[in-house]
C-alpha positions as a Python dict, from the first residue, in 0.01 Angstrom:
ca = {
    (1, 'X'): (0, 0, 0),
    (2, 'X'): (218, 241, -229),
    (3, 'X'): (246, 34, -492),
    (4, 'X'): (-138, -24, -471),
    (5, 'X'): (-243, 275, -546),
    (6, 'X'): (50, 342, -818),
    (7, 'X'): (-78, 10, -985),
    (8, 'X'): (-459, 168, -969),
    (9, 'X'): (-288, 536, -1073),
    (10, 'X'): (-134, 343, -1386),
    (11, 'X'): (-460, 212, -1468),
    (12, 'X'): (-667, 501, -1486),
    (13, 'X'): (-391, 704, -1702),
    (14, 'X'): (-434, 402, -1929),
    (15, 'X'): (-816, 434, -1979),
    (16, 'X'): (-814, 758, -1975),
    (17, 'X'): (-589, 792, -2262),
    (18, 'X'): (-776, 498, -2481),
    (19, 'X'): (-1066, 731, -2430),
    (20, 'X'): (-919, 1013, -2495),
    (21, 'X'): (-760, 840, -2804),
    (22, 'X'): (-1056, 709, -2905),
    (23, 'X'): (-1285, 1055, -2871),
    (24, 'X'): (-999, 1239, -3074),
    (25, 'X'): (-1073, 994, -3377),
    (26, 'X'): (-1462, 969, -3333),
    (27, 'X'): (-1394, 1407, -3384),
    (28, 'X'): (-1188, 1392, -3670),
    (29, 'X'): (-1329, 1456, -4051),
    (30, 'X'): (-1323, 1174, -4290),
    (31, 'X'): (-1131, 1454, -4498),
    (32, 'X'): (-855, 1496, -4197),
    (33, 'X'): (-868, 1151, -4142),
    (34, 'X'): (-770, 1053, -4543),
    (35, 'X'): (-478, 1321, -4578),
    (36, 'X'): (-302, 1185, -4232),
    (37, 'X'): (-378, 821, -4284),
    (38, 'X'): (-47, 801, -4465),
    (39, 'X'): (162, 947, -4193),
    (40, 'X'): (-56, 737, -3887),
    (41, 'X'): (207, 511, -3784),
    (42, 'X'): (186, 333, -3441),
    (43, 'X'): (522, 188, -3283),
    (44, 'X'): (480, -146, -3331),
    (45, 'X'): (433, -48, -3705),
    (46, 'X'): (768, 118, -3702),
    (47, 'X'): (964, -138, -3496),
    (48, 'X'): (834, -394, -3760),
    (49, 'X'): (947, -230, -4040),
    (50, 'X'): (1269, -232, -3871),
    (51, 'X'): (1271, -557, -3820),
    (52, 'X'): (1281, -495, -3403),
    (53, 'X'): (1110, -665, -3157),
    (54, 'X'): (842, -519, -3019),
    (55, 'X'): (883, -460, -2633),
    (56, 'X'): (605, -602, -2443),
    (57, 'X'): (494, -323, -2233),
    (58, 'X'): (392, -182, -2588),
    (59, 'X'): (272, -454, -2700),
    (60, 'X'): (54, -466, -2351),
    (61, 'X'): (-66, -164, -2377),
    (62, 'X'): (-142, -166, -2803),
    (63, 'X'): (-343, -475, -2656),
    (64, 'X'): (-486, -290, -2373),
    (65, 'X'): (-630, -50, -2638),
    (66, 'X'): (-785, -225, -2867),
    (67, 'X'): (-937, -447, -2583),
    (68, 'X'): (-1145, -158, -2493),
    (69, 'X'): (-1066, 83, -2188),
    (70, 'X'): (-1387, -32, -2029),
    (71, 'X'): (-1355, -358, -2006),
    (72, 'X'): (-988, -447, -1965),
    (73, 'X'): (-964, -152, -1716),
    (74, 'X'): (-1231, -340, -1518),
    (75, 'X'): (-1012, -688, -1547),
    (76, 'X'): (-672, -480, -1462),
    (77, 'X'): (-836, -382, -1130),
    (78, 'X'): (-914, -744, -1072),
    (79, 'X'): (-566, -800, -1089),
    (80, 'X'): (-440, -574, -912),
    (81, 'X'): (-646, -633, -628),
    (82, 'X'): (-657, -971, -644),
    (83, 'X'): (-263, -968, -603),
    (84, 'X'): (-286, -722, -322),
    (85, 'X'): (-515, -920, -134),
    (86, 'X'): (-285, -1224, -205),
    (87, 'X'): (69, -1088, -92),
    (88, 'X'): (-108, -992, 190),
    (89, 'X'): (-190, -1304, 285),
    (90, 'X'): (132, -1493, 189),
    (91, 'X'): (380, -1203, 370),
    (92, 'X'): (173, -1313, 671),
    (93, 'X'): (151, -1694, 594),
    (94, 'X'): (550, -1627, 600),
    (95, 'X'): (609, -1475, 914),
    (96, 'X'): (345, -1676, 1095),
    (97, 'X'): (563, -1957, 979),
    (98, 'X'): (816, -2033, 1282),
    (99, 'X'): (1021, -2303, 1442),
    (100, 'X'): (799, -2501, 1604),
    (101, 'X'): (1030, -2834, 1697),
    (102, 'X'): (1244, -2545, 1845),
    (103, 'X'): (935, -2381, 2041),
    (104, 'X'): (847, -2716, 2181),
    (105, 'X'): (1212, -2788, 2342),
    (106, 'X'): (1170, -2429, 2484),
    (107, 'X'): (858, -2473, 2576),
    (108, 'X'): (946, -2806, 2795),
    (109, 'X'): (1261, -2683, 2946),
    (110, 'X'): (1077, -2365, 3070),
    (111, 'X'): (900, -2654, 3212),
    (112, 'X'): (1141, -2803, 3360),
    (113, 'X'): (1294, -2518, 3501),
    (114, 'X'): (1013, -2278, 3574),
    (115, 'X'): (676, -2431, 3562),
    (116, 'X'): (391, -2269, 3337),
    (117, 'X'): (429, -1953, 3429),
    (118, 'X'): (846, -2013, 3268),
    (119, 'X'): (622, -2170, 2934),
    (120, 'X'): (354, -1890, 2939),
    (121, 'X'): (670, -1625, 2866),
    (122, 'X'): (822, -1834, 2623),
    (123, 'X'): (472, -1869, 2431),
    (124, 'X'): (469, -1501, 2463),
    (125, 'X'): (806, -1378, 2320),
    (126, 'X'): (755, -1623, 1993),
    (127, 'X'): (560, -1505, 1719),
    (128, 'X'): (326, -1718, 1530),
    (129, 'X'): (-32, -1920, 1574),
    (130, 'X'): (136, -2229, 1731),
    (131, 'X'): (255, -2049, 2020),
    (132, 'X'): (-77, -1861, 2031),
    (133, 'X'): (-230, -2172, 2066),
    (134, 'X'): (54, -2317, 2333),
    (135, 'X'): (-24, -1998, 2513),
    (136, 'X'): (-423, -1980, 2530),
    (137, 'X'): (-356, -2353, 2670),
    (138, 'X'): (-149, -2250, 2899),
    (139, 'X'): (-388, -1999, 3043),
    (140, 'X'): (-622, -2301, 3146),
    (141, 'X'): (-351, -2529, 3297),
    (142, 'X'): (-463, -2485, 3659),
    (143, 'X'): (-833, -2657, 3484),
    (144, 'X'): (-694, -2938, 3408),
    (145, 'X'): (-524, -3129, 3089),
    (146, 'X'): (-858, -3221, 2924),
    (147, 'X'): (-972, -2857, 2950),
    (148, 'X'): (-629, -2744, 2762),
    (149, 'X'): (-647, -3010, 2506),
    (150, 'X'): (-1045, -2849, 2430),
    (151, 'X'): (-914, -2503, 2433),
    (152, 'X'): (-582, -2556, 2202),
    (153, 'X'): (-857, -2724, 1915),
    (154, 'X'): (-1093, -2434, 1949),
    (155, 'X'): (-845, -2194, 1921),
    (156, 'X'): (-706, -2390, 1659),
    (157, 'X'): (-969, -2330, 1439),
    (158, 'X'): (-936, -1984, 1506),
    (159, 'X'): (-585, -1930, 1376),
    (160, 'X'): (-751, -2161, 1081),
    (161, 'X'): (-994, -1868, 1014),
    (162, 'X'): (-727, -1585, 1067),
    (163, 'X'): (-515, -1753, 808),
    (164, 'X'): (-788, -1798, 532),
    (165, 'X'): (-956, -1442, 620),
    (166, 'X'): (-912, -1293, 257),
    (167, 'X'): (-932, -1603, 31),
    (168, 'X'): (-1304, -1529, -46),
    (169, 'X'): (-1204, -1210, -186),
    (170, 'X'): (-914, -1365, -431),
    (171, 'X'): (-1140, -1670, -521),
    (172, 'X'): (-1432, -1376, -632),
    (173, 'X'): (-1180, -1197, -842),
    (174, 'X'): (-1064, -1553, -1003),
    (175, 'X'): (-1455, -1582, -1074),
    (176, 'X'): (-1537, -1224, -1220),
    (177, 'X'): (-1202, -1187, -1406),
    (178, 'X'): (-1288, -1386, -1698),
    (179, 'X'): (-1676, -1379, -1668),
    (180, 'X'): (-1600, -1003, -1777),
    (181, 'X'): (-1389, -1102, -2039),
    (182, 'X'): (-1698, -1298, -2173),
    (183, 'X'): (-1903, -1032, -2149),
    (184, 'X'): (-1684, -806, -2351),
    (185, 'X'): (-1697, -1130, -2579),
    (186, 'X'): (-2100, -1106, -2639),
    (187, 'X'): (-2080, -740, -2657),
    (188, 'X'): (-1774, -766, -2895),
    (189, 'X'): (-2012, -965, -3102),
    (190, 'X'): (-2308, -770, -3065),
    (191, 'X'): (-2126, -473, -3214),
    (192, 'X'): (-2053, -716, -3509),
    (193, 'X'): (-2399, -821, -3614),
    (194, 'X'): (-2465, -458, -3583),
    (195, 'X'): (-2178, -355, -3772),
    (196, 'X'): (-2294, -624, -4062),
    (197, 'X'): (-2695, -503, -4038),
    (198, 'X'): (-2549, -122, -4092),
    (199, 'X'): (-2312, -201, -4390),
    (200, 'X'): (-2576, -459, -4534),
    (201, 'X'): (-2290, -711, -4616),
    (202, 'X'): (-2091, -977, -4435),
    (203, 'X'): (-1734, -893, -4522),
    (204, 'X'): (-1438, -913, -4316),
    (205, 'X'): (-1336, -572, -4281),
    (206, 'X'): (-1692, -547, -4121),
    (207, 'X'): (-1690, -812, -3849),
    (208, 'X'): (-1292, -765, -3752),
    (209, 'X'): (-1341, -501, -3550),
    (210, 'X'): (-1622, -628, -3289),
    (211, 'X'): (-1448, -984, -3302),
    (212, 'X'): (-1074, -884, -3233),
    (213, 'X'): (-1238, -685, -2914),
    (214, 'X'): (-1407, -1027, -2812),
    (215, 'X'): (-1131, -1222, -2836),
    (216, 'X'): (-873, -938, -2627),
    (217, 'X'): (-1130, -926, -2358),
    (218, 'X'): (-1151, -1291, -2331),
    (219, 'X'): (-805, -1367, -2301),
    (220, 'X'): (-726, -1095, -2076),
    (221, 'X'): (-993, -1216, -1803),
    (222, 'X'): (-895, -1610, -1877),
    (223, 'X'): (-493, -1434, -1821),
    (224, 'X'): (-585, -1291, -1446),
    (225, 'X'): (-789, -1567, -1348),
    (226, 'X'): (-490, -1811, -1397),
    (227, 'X'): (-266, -1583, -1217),
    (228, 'X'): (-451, -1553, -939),
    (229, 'X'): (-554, -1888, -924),
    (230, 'X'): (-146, -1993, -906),
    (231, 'X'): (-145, -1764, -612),
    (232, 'X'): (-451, -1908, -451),
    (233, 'X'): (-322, -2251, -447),
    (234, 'X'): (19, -2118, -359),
    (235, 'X'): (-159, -1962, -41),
    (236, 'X'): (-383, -2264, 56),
    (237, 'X'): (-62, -2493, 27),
    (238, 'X'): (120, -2275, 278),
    (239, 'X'): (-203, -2296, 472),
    (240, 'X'): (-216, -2658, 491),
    (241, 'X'): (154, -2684, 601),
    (242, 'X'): (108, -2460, 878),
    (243, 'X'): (-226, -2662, 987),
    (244, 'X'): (-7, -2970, 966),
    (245, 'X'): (229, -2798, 1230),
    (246, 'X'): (-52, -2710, 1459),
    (247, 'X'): (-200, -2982, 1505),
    (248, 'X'): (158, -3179, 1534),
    (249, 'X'): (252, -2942, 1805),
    (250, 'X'): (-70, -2918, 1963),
    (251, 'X'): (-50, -3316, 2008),
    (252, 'X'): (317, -3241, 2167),
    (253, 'X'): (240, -2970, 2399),
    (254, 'X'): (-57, -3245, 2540),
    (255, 'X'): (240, -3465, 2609),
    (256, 'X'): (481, -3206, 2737),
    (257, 'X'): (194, -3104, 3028),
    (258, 'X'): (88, -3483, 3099),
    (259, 'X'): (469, -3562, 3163),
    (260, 'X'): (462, -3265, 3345),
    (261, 'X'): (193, -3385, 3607),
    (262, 'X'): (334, -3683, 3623),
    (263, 'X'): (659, -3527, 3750),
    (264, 'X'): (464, -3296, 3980),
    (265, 'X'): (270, -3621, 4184),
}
């Protein structure tokens, strides 16, 4: 949750200080701006007269800039909470994971040696949904084995919607992420046309400005949506292999307690 909030604190000193930037030049005389023009040299123009690389978190944030603070601020906080909400869901993904061919083998010599009641505390003293599951089936042993097999599949899909609670959320940010990097595109381009009907002539110099915005916004949303899109399949394949293991066990544990009244008549 720290590093939330730095991530978010990072982000607002970055659009505050485009628009700070930004205001600072819109104030400044055409005079002031003609005698210092000379000596206005970023760091990427200085590390390329050197010959150096450029680092990236300069180049990131040069990028960042020119994108407009509006706009890529807005895509940023996509990101940022689009990969909160997904390490969220895969640190619990991986420690719901657990040893399930190792729970059942518990869970039968508890069985063996204890009855339910033995089972019921081993269910209880593992983490994870499969032994959630063992254990709500437990609960309804005295009802009967068809009654248990009914109540592991409905809790089943319970632990289904605990694990997916949150994927909504990442799959909306994977949606708006580049839809407002298009619509810094048509407002990129807007400012162009109206940049060409003030100067009365199509010219480079005229349109560069509105189109480079476009094209910064664009690829920053189509950047985010792709990284949280690698995450979101990431999570729904961890999903999938811990569905695979429920339903597995749940078929198991059906066995384990029909063996089990067999031994008892």
């Amino acid at each position: 949750m720290k590093k939330f909030f730095m991530f978010l604190a990072v982000a607002g000193v970055m659009a505050f200080a485009a628009n700070t930037a930004s205001a600072q030049e819109g104030q400044a005389s055409p005079e002031a701006q003609e005698v210092a023009a000379p000596a206005e040299m970023t760091a990427a123009d200085l590390l390329s007269g050197t010959g150096e690389e450029i680092p990236l978190h300069q180049a990131l944030k040069t990028k960042f800039i020119e994108g407009g603070a509006g706009f890529m601020s807005l895509i940023i906080i996509c990101l940022i909470i689009g990969l909160a909400l997904a390490i969220e869901r895969i640190l619990y993904l991986t420690f719901s994971k657990s040893n399930t061919k190792k729970l059942l083998e518990n869970v039968e010599k508890a069985l063996a040696e204890g009855g339910v009641e033995a089972a019921k505390d081993v269910c209880r003293e593992t983490r994870g949904p499969v032994a959630s599951i063992f254990y709500q089936g437990l609960l309804r042993y005295d009802q009967g084995v068809d009654v248990v097999e009914k109540t592991v599949v409905s809790y089943g899909s319970v632990q289904m919607s605990e694990m997916e609670n949150g994927l909504s959320w990442i799959s909306l940010f994977i949606a708006i992420a580049p839809s407002l990097g298009f619509l810094g595109t048509v407002i990129g381009m807007i400012n162009a046309f109206d940049a060409i009907q003030a100067a009365g002539d199509i010219s480079p110099n005229v349109v560069a400005g509105g189109m480079k915005v476009a094209l910064i916004t664009t690829v920053g949303g189509l950047i985010v949506a792709m990284i949280l899109q690698v995450f979101y399949n990431y999570i729904l394949a961890k999903i999938d292999g811990l569905t695979i293991d429920m339903e597995d066990s749940s078929i198991c544990l059906i066995d384990l307690l029909t063996k089990y009244n067999e031994k008892k008549k």
